[in-house]
C-alpha positions as CSV (number, residue, x, y, z in Angstrom):
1,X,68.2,42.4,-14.2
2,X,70.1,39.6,-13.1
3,X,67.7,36.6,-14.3
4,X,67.3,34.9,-17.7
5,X,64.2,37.1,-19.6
6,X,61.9,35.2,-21.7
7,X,61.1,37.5,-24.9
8,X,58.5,35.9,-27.3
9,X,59.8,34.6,-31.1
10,X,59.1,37.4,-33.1
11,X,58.8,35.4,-36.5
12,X,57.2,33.1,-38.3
13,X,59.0,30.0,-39.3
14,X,55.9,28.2,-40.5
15,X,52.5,28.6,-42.1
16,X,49.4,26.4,-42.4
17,X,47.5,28.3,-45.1
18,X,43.5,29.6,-44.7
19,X,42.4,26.5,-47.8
20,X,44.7,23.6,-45.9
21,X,43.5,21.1,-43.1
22,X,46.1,19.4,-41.2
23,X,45.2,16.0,-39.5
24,X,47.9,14.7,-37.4
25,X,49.4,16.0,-34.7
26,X,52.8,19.0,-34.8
27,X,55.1,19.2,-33.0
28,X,57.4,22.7,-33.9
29,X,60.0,25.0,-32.6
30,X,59.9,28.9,-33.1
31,X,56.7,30.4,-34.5
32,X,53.8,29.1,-36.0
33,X,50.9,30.3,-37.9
34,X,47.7,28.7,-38.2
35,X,45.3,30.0,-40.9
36,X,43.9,26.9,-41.6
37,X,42.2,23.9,-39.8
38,X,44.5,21.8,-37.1
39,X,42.7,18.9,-36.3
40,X,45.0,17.4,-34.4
41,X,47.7,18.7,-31.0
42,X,49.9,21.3,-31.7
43,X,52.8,20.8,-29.2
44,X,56.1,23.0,-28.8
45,X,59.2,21.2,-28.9
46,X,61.3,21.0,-25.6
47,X,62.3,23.7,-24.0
48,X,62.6,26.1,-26.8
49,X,61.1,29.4,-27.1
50,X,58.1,29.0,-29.1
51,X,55.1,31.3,-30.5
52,X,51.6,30.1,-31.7
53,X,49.7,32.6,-33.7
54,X,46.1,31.6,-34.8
55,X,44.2,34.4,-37.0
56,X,40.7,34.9,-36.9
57,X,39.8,32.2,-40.0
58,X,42.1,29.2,-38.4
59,X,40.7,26.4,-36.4
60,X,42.3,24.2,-33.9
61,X,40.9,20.6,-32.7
62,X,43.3,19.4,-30.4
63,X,45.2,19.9,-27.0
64,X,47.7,23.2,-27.2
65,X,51.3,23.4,-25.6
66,X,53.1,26.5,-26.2
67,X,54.8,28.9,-24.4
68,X,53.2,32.1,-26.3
69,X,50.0,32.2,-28.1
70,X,47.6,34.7,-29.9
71,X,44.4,33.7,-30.5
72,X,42.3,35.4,-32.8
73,X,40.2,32.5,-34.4
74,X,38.7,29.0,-32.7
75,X,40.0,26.4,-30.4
76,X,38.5,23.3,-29.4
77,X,40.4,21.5,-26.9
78,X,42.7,22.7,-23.8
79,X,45.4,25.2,-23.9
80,X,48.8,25.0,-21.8
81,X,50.8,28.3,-22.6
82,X,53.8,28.5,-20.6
83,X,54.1,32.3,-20.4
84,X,51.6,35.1,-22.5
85,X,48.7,34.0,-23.9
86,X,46.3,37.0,-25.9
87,X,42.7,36.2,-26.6
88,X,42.1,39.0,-29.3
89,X,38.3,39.9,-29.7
90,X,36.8,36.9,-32.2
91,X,38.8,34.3,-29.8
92,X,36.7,31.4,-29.1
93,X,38.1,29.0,-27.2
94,X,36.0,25.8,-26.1
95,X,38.1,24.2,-23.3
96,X,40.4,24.8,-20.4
97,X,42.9,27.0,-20.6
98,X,46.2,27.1,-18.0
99,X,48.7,30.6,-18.4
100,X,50.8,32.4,-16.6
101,X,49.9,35.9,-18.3
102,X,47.2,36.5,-19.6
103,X,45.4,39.8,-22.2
104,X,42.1,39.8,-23.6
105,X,40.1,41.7,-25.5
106,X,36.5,42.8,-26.1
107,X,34.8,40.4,-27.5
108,X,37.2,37.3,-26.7
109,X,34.7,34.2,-25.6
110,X,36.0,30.8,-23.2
111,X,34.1,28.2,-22.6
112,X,36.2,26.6,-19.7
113,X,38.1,27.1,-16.8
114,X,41.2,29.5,-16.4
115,X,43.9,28.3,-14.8
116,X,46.7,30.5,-13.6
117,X,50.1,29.0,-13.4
118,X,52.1,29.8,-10.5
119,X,55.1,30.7,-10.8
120,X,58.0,28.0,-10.1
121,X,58.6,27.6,-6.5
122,X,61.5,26.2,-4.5
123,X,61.1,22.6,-3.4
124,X,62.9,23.6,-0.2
125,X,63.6,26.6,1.9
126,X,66.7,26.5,4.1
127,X,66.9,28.8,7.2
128,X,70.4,29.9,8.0
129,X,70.5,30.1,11.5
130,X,73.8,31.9,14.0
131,X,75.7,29.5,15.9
132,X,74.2,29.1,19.7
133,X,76.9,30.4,22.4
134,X,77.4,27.7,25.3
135,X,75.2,29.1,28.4
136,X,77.5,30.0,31.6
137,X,76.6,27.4,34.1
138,X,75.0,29.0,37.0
139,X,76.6,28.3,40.9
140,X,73.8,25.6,41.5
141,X,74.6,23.5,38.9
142,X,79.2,24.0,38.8
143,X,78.7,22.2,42.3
């Protein structure tokens, strides 16, 4: 209610066509489609909403950083999605994979580990605590 939402980019600002191989790293900002072959990292830039989509022909070789991804085709190399990640069901993904939120369907395959991000913690707590009242001195100790 209060707090910033997150909603995922719901368009496509580029395409990497099912006949083109990419070799070389990308770096991009809003949403990305890969029907091709990625041989290379596919990075988000900074802090930017961003959206990976990778249909069932495309091929990645190479680290991932986004903060949303669907997966639908084959990955070869770790994936770091800041918030939703989907595996639809001919996702193959060969490598670790570290999300916050997570969907999968039937037929979706990992080779790897799955990592959960936690949500952000606070690097300090601070305990407000009431003021102490002085204590009444006893008899003994006024004389």
């Amino acid at each position: 209610m209060f707090g910033r939402k997150n909603k995922a980019v719901s368009h496509i600002d580029t395409l990497i066509g099912s006949n083109t191989t990419v070799t070389g790293d990308i770096h991009f900002a809003g949403g990305l489609r890969v029907d091709g072959r990625v041989c290379g990292s596919i990075v988000a830039a900074g802090e930017s909403l961003s959206m990976l989509v990778l249909s069932e022909q495309g091929i990645i070789e190479g680290k991932v950083r986004v903060t949303h991804m669907v997966v639908n085709g084959t990955v070869k190399g770790p994936i770091h999605v800041e918030q939703e990640l989907e595996l639809q069901p001919h996702a193959k993904i060969m490598g670790d994979i570290h999300y916050r939120s997570l969907k999968i369907h039937q037929g979706a395959s990992v080779e790897g580990k799955m990592i959960r991000i936690e949500a952000a913690q606070p690097d300090k707590l601070i305990t407000l605590m009431a003021p102490t009242q002085p204590q009444k001195k006893t008899k003994e100790e006024n004389e």
